[in-house]
N, C-alpha and C positions, 0 to 999 in steps of 0.2 A: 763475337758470340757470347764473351760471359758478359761483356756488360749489357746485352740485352736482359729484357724482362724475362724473355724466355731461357736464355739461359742460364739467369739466377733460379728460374725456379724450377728449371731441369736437374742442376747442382744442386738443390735443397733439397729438391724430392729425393733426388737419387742418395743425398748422403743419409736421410730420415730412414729410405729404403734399407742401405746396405749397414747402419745401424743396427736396424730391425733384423736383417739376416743374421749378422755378426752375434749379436744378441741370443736369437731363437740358437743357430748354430752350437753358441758355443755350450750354451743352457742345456740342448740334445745330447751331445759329445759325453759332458760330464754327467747328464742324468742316465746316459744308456749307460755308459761304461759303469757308472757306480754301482747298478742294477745289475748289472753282469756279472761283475767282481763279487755281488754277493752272491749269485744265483750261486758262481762256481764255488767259494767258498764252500757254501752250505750243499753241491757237491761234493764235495773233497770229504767233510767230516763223513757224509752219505757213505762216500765208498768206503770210507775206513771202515765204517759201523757195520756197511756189507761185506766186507771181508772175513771180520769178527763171527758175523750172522754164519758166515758161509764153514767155517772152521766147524762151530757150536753144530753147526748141523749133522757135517761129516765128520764126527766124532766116533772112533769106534770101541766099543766096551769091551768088546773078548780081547783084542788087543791091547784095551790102554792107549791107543793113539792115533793115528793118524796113518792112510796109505801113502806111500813114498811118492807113489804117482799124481795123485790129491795134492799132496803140498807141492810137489814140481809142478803141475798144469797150474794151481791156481796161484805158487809165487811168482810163476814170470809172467802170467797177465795181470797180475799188479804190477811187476816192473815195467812192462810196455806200456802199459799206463801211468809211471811214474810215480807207483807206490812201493818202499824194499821193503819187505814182507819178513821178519826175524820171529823164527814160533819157538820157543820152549814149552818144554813140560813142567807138570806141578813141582820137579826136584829143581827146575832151573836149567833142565840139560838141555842145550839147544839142539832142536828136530831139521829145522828148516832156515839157514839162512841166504837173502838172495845176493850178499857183498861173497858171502864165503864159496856160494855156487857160481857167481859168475862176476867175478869184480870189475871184467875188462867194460862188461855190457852194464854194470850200475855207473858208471863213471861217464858212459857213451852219454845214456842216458838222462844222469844227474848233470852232463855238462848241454845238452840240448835245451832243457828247461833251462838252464842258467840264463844260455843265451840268448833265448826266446822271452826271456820274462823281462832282458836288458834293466832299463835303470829302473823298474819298480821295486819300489822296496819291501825287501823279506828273504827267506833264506828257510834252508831245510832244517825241519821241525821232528822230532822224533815224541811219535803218543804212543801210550802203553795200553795197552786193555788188558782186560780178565778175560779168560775164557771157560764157561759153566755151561754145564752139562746134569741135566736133572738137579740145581741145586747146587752143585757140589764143584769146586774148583779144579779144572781138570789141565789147567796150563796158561800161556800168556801169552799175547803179543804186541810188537812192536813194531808200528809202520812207520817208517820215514819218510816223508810228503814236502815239496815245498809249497810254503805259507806264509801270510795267510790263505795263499790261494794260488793257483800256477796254470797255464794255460795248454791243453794241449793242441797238439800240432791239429788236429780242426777247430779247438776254439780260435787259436791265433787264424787262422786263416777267416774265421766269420767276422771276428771283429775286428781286422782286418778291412775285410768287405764292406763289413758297417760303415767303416772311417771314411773309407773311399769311394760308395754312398755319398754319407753325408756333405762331403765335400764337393761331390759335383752337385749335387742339389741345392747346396750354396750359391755355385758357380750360375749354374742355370738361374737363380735368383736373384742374381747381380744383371745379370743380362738384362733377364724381364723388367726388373725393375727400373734398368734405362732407358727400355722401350716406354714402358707405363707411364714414366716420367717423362719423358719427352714428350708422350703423346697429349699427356694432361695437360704439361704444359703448353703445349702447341693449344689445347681447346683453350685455354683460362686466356691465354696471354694473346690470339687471335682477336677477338672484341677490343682487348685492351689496345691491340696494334690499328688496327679499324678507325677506334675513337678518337686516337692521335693522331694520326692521319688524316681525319674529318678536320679535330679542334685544327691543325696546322693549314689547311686548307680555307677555314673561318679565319681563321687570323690574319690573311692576304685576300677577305674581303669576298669569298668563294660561298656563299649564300644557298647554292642551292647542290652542295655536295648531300649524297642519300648512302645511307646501308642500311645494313638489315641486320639483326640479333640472330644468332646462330647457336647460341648458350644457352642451354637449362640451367644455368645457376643464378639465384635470384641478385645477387648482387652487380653481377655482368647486367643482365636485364635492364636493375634499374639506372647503372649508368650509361647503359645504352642510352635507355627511353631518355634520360635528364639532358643528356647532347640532342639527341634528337628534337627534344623539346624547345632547348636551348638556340640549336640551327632555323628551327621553326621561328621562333621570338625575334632572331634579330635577322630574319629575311623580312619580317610583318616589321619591323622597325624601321629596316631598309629602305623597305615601299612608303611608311610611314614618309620616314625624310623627305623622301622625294617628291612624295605629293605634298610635303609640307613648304618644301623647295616654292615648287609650283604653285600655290596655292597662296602662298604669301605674295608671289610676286605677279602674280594676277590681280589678287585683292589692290596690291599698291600701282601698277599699272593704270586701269583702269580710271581711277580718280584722277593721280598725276594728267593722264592724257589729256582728261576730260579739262581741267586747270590748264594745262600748256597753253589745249588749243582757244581758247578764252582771251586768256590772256594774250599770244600773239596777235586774234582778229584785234583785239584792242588795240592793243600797240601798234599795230601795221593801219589800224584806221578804218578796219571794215565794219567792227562795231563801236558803238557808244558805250564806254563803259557808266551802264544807265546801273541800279541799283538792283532790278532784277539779275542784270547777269552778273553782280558783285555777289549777289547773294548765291546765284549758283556755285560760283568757284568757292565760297564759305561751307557753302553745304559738301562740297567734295573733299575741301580740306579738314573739315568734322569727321568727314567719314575715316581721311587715314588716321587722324589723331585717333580715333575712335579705337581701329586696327592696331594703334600702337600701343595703348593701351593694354588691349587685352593680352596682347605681344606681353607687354612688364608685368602684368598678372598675374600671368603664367609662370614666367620666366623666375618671380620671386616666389611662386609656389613650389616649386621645383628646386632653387637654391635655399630656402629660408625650412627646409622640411616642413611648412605649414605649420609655424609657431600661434600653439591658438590659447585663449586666454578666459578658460571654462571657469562657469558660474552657473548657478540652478535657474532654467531656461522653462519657461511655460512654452509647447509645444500647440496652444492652440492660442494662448494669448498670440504669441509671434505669428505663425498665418493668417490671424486675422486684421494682423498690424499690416501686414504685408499686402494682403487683398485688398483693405480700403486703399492704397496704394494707386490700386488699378480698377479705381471708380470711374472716371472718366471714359480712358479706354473703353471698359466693357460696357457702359451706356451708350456711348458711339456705336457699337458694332451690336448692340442691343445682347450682350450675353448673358447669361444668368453662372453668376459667381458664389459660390456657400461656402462656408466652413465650418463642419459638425465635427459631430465627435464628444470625446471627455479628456479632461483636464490632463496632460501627460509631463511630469515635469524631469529633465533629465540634465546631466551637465555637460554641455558647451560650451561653444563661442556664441554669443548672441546674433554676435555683425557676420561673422562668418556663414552660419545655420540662415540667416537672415537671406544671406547672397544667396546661398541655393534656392530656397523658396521665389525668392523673386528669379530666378532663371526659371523653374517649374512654372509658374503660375502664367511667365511672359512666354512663354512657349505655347502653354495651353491658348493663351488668346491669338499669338499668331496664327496657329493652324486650328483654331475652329471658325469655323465661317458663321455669317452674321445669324441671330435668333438661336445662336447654339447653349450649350451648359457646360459649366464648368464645376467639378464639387473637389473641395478637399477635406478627408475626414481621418481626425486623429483618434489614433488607437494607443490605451496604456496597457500593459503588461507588467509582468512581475520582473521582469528585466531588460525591457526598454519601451522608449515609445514609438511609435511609429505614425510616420504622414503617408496619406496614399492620395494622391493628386490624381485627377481621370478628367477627359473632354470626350466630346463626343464628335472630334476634329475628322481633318483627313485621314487621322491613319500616318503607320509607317510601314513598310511594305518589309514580307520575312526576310529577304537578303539583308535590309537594310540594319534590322534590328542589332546584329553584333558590333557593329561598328560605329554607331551613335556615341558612345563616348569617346572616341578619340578624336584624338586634335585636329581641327579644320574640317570636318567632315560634317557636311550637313548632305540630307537629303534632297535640297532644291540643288539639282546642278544647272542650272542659269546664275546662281551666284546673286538674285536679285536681294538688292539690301533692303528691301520692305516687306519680306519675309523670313530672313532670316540675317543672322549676326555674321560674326567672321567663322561662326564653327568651332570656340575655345569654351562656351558658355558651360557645357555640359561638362564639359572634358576639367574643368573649375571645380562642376558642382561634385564630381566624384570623387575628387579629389581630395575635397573639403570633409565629406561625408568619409571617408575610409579615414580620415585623418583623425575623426572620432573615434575611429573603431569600429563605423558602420559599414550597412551596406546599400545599395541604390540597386533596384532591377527594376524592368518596366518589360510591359506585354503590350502589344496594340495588334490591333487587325486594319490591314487598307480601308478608307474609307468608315471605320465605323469609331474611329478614335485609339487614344493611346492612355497608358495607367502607369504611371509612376510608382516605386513606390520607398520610400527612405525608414529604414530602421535603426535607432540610433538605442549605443548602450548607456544605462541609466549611471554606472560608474564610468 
């Protein structure tokens, strides 16, 4: 369980979480309690002051002092409250003390706070006041309080309460927070367990494993989509291979056979090996040469990264080096061949740039039929130039269109070699063209022809 993903990152969350509690927690404790400690402070002097207040009040003039009953009601509820109340008069003669009225109950008392207050520190403080009456000094007193501040038996019980509050509110937040954690982590780390699962299933060659994204968070998403992607690529590779399998050993098939059985009538004596049939088995042995070729082609475009050897390239001088090329040709099949345009010069490979065009141009004359048109017209721009090659041929039909570049894939499935090559030519030309930096698209419609079109960067 901890060395999963999930739960490291259930232990992270949770230790960020209970941080965070511990933190808020401790920062509450010490900002209430400090709040507190003042409030009662500033308490504590309150009462004294209302003690004071309350004396100055009940001051009596025809007497000079104080009712006996007055200073007994109101010194023992300041000592239930924890204040001893010592009054003199303006000579110093003491009227009212609450150690001397009841010592056994200041000591109950004074030892209650003690041990209610436990290890905070402070101790009993003894303040004097004045006591004035219109003016004029009419006596004094002296409270004894412990200070700076002292709790009594219902503030100790609140804040008390407070404490044990906050501490389950802690607790609850320890809890939640392992739920929340877990739960998070169970969402983050699900895709993540999914994906591994998928990659381990691609790795033993398992091509058509599927899931589904279940995360809103964009980075799950996109490595969902990037595997899914990825599963998609090398299923389309798979198939690739296999028809490449197939497709080679068809291509070599066919010739070989056509040779074997040649050559056996020969040798067994059925035919003459007259020079027609020599020629035929030449022409079939052309053709694998041909296939192996493009076989090495390939095969060093793909190991050699398409090492190219750029130099400043006229983009109309070279198509139309390339068209007079295929003069013969398109007089034979009576085609009309152009190349317009304006001057585009960008840096290439010459011979390379070269090979594409001559794939484009031999293409257009395969699939246009006799009396047809052919035009290639170069476009410059401020950042590259561009060939756009168009016939007015057969067409390539919409299935067909995404799959024209890849390797061995041609449109004629008869396989007949007088229409078409081994199926590398294009899968070459794109090759070449992105090796510049560019890029190769083409549109056609069945029947009404097809448009090339090559955009290459001027750096």
């Amino acid at each position: 369980m901890l060395n999963t993903l999930r739960g490291q990152m259930t232990l992270t969350i949770l230790a960020v979480l209970l941080l965070t509690v511990a933190l808020i927690g401790c920062f509450s404790y010490w900002y209430i309690t400090h709040t507190f400690e003042n409030y009662i402070s500033r308490q504590g002097r309150e009462r004294s002051e209302s003690i004071v207040v309350d004396l100055e009040n009940r001051y009596e003039t025809a007497s000079g002092g104080w009712s006996a009953d007055f200073l007994h009601m109101l010194g023992m509820y300041s000592l239930y409250d924890g204040y001893i109340l010592r009054v003199t008069d303006v000579g110093g003669k003491v009227i009212w003390d609450a150690e001397n009225h009841d010592m056994a109950l200041c000591g109950q008392i004074m030892g209650e706070i003690s041990a209610r207050m436990g290890d905070k520190s402070g101790g009993f403080e003894k303040h004097n006041y004045k006591i004035m009456y219109d003016g004029q000094l009419v006596g004094a007193a002296s409270i004894t309080y412990y200070g700076p501040f002292f709790y009594t038996e219902n503030d100790y019980l609140f804040i008390k309460t407070l404490n044990g509050a906050t501490i389950v509110i802690s607790l609850l937040s320890v809890v939640l927070a392992f739920i929340v954690g877990n739960l998070l982590a169970r969402r983050i780390s699900g895709p993540v367990t999914s994906t591994a699962n998928a990659a381990g299933q691609i790795a033993h060659g398992n091509y058509n494993v599927a899931f589904e994204n279940t995360s809103n968070i964009q980075e799950l998403k996109e490595m969902v989509s990037a595997v899914t992607e990825l599963v998609i690529s090398l299923r389309e590779q798979e198939n690739l291979r296999k028809r490449l399998t197939s497709d080679v050993a068809h291509e070599l098939r066919t010739p070989l056979a056509a040779v074997a059985s040649h050559l056996e009538a020969m040798i067994d004596g059925v035919w003459e090996p007259t020079p027609d049939r020599l020629e035929s088995c030449r022409e079939e042995v052309v053709r694998i040469a041909s296939l192996v070729k493009d076989l090495q082609q390939l095969a060093r475009i793909d190991s050699e990264n398409l090492k190219l050897d750029k130099t400043g390239t006229d983009l109309r001088e070279l198509t139309q080096s390339v068209a007079r090329t295929f003069e013969a040709v398109s007089v034979k099949k009576d085609l009309s061949v152009s190349v317009d345009g304006t001057s585009s010069v960008v840096r290439a490979d010459k011979d390379r740039l070269s090979q594409v065009i001559t794939n484009l141009i031999s293409n257009a004359i395969k699939y246009t039929p006799e009396h047809g048109s052919i035009s290639a017209t170069i476009t410059d721009t401020e950042n590259a130039g561009i060939i756009k090659i168009c016939d007015n041929g057969i067409g390539i039909a919409p299935e067909e269109l995404p799959f024209i570049f890849e390797r061995f894939y041609r449109t004629d499935k008869s396989r007949d070699r007088k229409t078409g090559g081994a199926g590398v030519g294009l899968t070459i030309a794109k090759s070449i063209v992105e090796a510049h930096g560019g890029t190769i698209d083409v549109s056609s419609k069945l029947g009404a022809g097809s448009q090339f079109v090559v955009t290459l960067p001027k750096v």
